[in-house]
N, CA, C and O atoms as a Tripos MOL2 file, in Angstrom:
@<TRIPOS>MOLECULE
protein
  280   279    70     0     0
PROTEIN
NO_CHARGES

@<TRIPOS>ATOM
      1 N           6.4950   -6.3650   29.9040 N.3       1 UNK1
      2 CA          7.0440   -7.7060   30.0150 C.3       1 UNK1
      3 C           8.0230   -8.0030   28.8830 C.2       1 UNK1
      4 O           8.8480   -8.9160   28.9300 O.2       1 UNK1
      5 N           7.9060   -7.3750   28.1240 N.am      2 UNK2
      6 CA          8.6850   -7.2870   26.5570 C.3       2 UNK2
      7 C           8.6280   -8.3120   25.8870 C.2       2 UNK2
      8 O           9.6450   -8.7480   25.3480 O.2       2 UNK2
      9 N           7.3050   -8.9920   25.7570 N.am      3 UNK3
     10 CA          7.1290  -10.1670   24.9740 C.3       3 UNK3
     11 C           7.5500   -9.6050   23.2140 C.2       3 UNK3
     12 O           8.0190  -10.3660   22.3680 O.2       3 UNK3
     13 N           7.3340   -8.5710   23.0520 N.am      4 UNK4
     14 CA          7.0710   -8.3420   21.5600 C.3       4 UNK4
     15 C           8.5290   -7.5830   21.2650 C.2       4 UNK4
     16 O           8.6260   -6.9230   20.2310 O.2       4 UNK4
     17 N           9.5530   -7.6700   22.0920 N.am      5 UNK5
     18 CA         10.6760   -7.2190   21.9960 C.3       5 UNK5
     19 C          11.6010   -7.8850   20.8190 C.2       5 UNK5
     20 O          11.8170   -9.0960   20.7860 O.2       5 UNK5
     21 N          11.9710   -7.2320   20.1380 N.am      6 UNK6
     22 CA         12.4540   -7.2700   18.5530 C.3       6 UNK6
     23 C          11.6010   -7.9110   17.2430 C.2       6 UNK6
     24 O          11.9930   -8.2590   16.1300 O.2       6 UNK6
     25 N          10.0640   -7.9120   17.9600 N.am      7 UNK7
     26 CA          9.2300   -8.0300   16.6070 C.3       7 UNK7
     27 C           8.3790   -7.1010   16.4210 C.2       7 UNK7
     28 O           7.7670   -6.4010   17.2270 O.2       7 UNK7
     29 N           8.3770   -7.1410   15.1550 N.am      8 UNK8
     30 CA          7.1570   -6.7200   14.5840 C.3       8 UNK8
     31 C           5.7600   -6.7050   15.0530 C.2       8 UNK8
     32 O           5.3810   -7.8340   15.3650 O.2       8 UNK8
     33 N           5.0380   -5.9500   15.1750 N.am      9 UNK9
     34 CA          3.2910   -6.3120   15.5950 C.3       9 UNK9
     35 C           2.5860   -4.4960   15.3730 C.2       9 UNK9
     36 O           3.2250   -3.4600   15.1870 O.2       9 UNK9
     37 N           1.0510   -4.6980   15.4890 N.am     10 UNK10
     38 CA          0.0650   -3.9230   15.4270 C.3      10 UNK10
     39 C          -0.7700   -4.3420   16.0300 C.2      10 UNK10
     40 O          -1.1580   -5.5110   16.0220 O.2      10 UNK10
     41 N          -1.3180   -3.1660   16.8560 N.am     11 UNK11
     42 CA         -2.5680   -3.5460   17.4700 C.3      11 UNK11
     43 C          -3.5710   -2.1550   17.7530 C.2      11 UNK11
     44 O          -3.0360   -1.0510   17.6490 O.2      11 UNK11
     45 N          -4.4410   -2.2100   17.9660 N.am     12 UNK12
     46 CA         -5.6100   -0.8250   18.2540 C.3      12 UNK12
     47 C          -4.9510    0.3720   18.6080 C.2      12 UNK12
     48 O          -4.5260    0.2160   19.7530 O.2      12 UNK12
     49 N          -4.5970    1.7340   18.0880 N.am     13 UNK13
     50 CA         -3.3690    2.3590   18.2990 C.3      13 UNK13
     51 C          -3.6790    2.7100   19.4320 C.2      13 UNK13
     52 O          -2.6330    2.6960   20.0810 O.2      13 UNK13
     53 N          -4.7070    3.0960   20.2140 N.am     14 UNK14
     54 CA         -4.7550    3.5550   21.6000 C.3      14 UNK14
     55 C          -4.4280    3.0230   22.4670 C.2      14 UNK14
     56 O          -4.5870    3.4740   23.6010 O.2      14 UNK14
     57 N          -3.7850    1.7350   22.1810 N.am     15 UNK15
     58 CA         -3.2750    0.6210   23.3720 C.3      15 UNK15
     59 C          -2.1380    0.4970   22.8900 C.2      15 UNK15
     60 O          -1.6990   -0.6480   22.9950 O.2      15 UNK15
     61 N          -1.3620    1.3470   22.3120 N.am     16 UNK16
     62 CA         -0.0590    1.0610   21.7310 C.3      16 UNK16
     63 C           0.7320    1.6990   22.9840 C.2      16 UNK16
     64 O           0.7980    2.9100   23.1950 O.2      16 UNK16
     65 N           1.1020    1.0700   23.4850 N.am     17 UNK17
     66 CA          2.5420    1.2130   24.3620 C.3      17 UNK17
     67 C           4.1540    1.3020   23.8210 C.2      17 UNK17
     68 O           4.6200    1.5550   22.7100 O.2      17 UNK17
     69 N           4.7310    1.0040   25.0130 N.am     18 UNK18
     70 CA          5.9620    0.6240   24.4810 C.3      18 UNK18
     71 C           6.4410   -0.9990   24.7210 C.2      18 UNK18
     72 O           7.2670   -1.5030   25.4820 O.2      18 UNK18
     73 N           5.7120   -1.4470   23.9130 N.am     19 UNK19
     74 CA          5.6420   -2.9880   24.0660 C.3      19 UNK19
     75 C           7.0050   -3.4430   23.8410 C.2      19 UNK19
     76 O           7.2470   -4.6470   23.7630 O.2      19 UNK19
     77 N           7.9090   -2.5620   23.7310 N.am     20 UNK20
     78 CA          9.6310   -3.0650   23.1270 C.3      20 UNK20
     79 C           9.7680   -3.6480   21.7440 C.2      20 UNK20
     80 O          10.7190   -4.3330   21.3670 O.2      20 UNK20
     81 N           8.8760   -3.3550   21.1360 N.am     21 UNK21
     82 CA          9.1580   -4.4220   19.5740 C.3      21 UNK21
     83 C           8.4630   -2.9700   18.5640 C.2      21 UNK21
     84 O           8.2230   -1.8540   19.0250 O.2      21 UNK21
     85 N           8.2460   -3.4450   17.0290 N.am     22 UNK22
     86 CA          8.2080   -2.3880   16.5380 C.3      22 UNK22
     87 C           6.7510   -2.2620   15.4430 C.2      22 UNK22
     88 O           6.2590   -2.8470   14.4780 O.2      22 UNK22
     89 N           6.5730   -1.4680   16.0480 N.am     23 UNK23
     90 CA          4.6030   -0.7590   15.8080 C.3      23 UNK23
     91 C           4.6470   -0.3640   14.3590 C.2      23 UNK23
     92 O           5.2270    0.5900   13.8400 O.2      23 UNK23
     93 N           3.8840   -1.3330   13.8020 N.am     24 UNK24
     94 CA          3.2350   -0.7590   12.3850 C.3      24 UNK24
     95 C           1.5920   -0.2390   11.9180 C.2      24 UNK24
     96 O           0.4290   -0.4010   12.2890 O.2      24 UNK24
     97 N           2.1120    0.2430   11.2080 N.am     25 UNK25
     98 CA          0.0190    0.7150   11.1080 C.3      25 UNK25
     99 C          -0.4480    0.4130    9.9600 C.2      25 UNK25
    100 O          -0.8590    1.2120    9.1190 O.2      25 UNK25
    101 N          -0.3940   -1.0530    9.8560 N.am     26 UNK26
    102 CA         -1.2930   -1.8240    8.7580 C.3      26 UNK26
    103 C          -2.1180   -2.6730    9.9510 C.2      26 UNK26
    104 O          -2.2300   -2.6600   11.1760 O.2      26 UNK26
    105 N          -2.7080   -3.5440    8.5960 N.am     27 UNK27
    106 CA         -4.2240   -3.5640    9.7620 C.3      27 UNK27
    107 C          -4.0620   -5.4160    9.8620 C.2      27 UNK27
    108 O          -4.9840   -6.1600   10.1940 O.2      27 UNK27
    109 N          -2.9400   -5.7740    9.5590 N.am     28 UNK28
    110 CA         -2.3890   -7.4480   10.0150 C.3      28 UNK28
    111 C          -0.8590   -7.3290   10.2860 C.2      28 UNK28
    112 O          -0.3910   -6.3360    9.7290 O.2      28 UNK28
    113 N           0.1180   -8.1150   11.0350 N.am     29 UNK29
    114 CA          0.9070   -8.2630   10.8920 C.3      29 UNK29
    115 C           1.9740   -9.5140   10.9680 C.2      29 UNK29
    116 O           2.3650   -9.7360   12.1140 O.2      29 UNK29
    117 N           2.4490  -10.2700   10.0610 N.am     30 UNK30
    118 CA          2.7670  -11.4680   10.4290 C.3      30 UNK30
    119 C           4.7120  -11.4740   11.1590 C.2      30 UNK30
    120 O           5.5090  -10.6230   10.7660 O.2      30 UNK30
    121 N           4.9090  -12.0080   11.6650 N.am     31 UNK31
    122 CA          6.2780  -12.3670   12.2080 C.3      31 UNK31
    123 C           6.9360  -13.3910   12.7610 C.2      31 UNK31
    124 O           7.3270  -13.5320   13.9200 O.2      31 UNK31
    125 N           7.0210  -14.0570   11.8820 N.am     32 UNK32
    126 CA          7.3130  -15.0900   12.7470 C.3      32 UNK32
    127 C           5.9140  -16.4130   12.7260 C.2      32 UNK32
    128 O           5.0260  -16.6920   11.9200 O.2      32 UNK32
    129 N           6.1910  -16.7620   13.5980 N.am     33 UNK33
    130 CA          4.5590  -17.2710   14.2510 C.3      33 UNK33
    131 C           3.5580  -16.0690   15.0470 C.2      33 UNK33
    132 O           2.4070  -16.1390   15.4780 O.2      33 UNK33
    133 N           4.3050  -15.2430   15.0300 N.am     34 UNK34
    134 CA          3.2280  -14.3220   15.4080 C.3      34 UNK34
    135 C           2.5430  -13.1720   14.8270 C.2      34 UNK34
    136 O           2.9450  -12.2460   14.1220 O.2      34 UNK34
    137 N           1.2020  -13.5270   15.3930 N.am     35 UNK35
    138 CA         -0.0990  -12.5890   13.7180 C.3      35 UNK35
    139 C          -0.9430  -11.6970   15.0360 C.2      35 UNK35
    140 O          -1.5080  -12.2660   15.9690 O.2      35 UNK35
    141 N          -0.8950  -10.7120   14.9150 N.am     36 UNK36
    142 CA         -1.4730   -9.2970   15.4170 C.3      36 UNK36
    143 C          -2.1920   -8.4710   14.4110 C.2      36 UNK36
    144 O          -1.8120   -8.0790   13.3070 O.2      36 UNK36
    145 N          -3.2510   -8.3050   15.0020 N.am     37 UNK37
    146 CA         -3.9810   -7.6300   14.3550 C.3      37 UNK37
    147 C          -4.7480   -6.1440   15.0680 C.2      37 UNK37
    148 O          -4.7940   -5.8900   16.2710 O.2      37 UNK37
    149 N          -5.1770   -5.4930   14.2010 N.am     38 UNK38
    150 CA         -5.0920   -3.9210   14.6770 C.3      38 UNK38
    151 C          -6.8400   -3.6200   15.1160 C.2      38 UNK38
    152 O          -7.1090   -2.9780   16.1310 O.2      38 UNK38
    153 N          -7.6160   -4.0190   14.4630 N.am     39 UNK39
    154 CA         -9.1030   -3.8670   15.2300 C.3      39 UNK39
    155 C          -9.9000   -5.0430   14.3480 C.2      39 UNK39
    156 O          -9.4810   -5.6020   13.3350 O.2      39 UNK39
    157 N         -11.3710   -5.2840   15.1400 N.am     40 UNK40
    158 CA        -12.0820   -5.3920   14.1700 C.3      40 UNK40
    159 C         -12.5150   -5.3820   12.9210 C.2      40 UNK40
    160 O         -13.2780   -6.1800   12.3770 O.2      40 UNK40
    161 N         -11.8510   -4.1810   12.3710 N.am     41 UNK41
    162 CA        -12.5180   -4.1150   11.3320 C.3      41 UNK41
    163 C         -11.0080   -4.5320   10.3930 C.2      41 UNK41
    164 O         -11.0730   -4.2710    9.1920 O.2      41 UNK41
    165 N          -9.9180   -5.0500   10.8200 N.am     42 UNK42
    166 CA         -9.2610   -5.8420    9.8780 C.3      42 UNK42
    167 C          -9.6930   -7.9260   10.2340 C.2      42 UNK42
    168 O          -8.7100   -8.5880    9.9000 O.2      42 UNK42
    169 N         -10.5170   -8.5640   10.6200 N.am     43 UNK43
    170 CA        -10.9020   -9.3570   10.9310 C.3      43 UNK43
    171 C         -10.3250  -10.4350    9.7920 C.2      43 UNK43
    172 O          -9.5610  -11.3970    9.8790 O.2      43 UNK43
    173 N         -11.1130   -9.7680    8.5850 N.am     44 UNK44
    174 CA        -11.3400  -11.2350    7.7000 C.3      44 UNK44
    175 C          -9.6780  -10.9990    7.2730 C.2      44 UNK44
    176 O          -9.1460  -12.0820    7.0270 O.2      44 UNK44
    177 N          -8.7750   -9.8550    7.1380 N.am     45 UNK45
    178 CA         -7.5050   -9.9600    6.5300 C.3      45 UNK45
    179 C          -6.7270  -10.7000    7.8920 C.2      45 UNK45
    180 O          -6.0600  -11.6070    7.3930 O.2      45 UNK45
    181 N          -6.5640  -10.7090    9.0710 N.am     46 UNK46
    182 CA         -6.7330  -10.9860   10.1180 C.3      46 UNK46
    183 C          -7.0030  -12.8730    9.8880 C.2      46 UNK46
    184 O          -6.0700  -13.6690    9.9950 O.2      46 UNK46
    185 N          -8.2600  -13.2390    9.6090 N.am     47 UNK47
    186 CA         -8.4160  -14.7300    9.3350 C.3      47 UNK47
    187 C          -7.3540  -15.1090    8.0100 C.2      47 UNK47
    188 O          -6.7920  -16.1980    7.8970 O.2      47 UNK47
    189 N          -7.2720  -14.4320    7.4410 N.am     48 UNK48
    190 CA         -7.1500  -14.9300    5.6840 C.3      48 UNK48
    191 C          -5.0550  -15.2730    6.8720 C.2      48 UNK48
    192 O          -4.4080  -16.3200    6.8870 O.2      48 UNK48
    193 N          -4.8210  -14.3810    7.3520 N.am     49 UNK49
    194 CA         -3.3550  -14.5490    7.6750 C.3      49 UNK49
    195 C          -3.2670  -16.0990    8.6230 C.2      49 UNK49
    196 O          -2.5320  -17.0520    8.3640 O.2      49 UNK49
    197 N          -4.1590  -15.9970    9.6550 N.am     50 UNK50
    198 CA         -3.9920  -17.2310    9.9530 C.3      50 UNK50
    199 C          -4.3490  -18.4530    9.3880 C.2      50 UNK50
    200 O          -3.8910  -19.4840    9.8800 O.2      50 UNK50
    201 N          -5.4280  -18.5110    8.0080 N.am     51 UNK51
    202 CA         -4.8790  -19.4430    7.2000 C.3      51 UNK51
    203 C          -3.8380  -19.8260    6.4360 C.2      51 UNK51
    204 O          -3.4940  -20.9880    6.2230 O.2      51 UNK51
    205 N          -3.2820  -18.7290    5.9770 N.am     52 UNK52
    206 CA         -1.9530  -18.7940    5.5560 C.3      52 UNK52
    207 C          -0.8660  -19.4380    6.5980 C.2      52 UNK52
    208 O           0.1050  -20.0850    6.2070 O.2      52 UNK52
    209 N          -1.0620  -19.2610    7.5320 N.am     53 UNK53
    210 CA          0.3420  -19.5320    8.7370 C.3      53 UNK53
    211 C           0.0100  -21.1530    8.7120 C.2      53 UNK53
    212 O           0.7760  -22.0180    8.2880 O.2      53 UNK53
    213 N          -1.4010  -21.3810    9.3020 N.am     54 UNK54
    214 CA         -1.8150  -22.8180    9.3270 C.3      54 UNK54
    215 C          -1.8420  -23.9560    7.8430 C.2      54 UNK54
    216 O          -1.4460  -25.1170    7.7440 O.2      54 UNK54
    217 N          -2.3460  -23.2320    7.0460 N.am     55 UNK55
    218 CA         -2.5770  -24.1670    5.9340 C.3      55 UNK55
    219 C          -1.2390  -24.0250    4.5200 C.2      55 UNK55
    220 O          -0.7650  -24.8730    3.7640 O.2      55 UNK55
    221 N          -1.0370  -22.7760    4.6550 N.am     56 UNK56
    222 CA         -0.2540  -22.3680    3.2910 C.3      56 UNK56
    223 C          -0.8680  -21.3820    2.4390 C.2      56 UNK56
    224 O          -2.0870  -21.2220    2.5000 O.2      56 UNK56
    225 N           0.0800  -20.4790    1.3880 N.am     57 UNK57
    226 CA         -0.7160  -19.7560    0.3970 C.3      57 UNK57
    227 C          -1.6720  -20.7570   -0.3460 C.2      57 UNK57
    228 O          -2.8890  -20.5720   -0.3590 O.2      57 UNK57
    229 N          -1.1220  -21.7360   -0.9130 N.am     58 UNK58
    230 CA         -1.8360  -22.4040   -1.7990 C.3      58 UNK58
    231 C          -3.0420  -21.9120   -1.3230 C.2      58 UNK58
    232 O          -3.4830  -20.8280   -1.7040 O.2      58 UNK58
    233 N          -3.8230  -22.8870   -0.2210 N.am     59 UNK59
    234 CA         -4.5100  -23.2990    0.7160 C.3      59 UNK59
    235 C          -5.2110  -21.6710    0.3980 C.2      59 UNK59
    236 O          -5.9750  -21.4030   -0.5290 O.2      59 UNK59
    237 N          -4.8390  -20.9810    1.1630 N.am     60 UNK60
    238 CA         -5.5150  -19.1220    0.6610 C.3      60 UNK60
    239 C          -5.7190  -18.6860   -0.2000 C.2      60 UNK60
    240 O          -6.3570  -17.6350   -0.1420 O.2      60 UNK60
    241 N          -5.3400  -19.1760   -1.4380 N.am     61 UNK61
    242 CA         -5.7470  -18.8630   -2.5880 C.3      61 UNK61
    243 C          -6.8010  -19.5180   -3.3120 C.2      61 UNK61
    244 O          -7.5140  -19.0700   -4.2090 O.2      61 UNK61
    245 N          -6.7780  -20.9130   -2.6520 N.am     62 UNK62
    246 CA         -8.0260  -21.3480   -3.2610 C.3      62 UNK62
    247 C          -9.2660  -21.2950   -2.3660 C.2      62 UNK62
    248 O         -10.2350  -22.0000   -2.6490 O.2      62 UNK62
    249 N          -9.2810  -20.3210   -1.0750 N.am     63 UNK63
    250 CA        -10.0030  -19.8900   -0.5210 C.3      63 UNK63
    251 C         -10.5150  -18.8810   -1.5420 C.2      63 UNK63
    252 O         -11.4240  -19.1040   -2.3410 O.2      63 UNK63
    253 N          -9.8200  -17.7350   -1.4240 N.am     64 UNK64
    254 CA        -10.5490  -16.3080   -1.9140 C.3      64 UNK64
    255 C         -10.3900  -16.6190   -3.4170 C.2      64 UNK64
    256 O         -10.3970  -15.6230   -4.1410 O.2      64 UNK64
    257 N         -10.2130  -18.1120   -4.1690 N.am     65 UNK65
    258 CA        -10.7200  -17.7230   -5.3980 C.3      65 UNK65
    259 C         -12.4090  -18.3150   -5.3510 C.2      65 UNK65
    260 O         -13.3620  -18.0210   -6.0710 O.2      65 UNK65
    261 N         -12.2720  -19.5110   -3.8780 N.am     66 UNK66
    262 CA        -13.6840  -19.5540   -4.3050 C.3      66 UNK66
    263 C         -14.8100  -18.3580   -3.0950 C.2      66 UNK66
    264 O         -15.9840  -18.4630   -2.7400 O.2      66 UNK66
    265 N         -14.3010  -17.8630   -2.9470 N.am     67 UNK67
    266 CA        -15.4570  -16.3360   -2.7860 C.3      67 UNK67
    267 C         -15.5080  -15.4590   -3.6420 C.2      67 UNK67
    268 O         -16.5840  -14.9490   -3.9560 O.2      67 UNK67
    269 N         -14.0810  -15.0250   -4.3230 N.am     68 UNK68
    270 CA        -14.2570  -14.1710   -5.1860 C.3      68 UNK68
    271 C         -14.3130  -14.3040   -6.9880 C.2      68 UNK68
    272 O         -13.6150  -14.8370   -7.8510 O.2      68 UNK68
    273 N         -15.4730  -13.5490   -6.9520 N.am     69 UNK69
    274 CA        -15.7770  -13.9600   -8.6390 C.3      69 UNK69
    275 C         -15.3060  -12.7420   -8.9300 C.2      69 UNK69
    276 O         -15.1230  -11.6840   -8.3270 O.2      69 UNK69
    277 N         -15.0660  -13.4250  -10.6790 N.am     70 UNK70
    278 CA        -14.3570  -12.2640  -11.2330 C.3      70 UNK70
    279 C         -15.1820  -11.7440  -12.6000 C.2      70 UNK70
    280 O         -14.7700  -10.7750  -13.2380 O.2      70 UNK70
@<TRIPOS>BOND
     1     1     2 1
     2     2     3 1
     3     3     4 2
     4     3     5 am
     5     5     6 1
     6     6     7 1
     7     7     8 2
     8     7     9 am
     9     9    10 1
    10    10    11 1
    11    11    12 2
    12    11    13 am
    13    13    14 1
    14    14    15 1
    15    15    16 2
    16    15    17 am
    17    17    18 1
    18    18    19 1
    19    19    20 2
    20    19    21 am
    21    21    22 1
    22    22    23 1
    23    23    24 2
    24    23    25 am
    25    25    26 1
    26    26    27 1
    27    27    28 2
    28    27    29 am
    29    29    30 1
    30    30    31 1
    31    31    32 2
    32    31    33 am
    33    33    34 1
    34    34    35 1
    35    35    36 2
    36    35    37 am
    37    37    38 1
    38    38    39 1
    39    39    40 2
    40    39    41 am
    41    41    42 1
    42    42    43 1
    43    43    44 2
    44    43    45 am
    45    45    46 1
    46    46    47 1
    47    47    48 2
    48    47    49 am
    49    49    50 1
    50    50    51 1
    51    51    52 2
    52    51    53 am
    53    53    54 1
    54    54    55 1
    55    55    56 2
    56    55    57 am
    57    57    58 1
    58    58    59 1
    59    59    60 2
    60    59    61 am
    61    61    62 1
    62    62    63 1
    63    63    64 2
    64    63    65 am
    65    65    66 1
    66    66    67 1
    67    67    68 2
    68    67    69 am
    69    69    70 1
    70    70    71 1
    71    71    72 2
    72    71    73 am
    73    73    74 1
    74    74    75 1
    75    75    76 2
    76    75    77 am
    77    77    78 1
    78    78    79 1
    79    79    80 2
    80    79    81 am
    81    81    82 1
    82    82    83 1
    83    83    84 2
    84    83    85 am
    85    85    86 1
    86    86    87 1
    87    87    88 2
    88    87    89 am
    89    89    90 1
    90    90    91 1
    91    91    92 2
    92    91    93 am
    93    93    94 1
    94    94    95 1
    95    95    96 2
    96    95    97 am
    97    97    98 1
    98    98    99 1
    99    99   100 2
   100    99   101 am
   101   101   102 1
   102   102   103 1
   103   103   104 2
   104   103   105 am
   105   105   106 1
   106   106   107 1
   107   107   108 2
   108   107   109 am
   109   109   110 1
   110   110   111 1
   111   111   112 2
   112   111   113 am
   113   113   114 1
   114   114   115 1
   115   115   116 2
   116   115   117 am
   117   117   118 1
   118   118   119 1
   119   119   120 2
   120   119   121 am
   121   121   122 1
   122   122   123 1
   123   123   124 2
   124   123   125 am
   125   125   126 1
   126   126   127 1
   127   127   128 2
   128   127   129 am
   129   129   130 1
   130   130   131 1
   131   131   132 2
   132   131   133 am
   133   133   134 1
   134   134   135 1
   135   135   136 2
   136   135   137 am
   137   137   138 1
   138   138   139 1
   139   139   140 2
   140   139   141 am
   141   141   142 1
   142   142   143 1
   143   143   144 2
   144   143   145 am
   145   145   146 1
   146   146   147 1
   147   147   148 2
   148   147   149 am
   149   149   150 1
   150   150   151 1
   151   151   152 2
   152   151   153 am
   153   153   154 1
   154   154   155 1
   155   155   156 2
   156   155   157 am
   157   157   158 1
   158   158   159 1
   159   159   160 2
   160   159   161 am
   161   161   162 1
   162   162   163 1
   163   163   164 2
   164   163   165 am
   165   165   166 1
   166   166   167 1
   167   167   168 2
   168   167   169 am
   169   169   170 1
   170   170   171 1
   171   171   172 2
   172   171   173 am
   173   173   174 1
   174   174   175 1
   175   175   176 2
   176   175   177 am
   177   177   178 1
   178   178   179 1
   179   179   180 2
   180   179   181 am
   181   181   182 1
   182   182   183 1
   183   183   184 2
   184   183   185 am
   185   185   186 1
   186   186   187 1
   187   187   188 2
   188   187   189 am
   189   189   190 1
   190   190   191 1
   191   191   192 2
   192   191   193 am
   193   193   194 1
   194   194   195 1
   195   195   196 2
   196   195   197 am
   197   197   198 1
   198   198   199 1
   199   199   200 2
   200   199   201 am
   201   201   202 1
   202   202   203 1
   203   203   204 2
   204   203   205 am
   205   205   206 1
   206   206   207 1
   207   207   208 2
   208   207   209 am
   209   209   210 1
   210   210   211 1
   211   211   212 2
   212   211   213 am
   213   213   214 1
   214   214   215 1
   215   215   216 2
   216   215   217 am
   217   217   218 1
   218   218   219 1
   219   219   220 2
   220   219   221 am
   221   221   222 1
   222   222   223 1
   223   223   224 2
   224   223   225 am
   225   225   226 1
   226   226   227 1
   227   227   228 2
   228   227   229 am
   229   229   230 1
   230   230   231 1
   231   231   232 2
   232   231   233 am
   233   233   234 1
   234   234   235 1
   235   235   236 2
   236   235   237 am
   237   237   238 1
   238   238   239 1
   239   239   240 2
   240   239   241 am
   241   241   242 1
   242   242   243 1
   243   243   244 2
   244   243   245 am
   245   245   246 1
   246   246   247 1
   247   247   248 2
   248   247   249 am
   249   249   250 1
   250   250   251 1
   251   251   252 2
   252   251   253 am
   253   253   254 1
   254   254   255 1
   255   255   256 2
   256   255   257 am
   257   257   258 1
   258   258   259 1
   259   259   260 2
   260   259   261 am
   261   261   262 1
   262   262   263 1
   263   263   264 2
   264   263   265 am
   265   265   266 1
   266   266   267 1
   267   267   268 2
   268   267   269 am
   269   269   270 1
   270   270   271 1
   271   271   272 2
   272   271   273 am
   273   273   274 1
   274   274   275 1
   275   275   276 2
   276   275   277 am
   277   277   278 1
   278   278   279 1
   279   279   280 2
@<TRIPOS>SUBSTRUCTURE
     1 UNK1         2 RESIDUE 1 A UNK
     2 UNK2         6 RESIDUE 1 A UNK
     3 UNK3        10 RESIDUE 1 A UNK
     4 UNK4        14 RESIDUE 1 A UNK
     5 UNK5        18 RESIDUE 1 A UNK
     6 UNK6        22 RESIDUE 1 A UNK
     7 UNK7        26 RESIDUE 1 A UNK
     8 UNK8        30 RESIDUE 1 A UNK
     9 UNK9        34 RESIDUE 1 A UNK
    10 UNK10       38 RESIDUE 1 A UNK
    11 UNK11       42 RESIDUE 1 A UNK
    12 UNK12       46 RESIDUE 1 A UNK
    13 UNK13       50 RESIDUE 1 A UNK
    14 UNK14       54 RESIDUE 1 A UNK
    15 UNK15       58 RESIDUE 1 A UNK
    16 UNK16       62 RESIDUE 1 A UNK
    17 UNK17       66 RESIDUE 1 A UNK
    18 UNK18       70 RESIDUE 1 A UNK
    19 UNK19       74 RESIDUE 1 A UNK
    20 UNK20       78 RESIDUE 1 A UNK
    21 UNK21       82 RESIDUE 1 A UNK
    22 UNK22       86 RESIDUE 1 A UNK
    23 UNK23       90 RESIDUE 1 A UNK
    24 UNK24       94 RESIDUE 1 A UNK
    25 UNK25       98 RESIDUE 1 A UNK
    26 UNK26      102 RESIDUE 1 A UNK
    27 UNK27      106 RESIDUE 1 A UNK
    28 UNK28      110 RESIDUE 1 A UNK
    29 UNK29      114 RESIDUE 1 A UNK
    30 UNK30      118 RESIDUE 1 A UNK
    31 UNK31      122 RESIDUE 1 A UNK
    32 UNK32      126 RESIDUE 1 A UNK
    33 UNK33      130 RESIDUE 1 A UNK
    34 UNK34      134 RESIDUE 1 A UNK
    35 UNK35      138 RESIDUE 1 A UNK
    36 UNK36      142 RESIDUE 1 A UNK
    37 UNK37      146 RESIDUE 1 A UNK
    38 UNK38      150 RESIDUE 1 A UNK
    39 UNK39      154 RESIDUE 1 A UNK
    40 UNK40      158 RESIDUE 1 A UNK
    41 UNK41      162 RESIDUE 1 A UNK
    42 UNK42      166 RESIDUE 1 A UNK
    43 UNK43      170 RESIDUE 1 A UNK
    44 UNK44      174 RESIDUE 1 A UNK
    45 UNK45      178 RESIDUE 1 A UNK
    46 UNK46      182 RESIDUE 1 A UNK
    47 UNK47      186 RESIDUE 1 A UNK
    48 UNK48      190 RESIDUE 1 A UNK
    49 UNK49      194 RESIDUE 1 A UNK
    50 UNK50      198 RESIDUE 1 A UNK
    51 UNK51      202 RESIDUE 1 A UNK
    52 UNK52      206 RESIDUE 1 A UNK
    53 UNK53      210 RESIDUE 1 A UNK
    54 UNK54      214 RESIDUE 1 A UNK
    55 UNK55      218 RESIDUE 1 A UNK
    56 UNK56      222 RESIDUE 1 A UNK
    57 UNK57      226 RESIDUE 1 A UNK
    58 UNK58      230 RESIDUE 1 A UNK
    59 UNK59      234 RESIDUE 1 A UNK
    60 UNK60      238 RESIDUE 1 A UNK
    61 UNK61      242 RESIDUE 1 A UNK
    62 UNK62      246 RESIDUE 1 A UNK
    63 UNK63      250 RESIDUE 1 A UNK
    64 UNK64      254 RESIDUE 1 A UNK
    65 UNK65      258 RESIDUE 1 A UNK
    66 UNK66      262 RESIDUE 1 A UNK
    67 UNK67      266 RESIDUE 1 A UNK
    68 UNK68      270 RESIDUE 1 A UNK
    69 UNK69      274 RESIDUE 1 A UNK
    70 UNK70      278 RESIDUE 1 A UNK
């Protein structure tokens, strides 16, 4: 259908077609308004991006400072 035609995206490589746009192999990908993600097991990097799109870095940073101790 060539929705993904001249962007960027990732997704589960065994379902990688030729979606017309251009395949990366990290495990999020942002473009635009559009956030693809590659399996399960990129989930929480995956969430952390769509807070960023919705809220802002700020907003993400004072997420993972309050989970992560240092």
């Amino acid at each position: 259908m060539g929705l993904l035609e001249g962007k960027n995206y990732t997704c589960f490589t065994s379902m990688n077609e030729d979606f017309k746009g251009s395949y990366k192999e990290q495990g999020t990908v942002t473009d635009g308004k559009l956030i693809t993600g590659r399996s399960a097991g990129y989930s929480i990097d995956f969430a952390y991006a769509l807070i960023e799109a919705l809220l802002g870095k700020e907003k993400l940073d004072q997420l993972k400072a309050s989970i992560y101790v240092k």
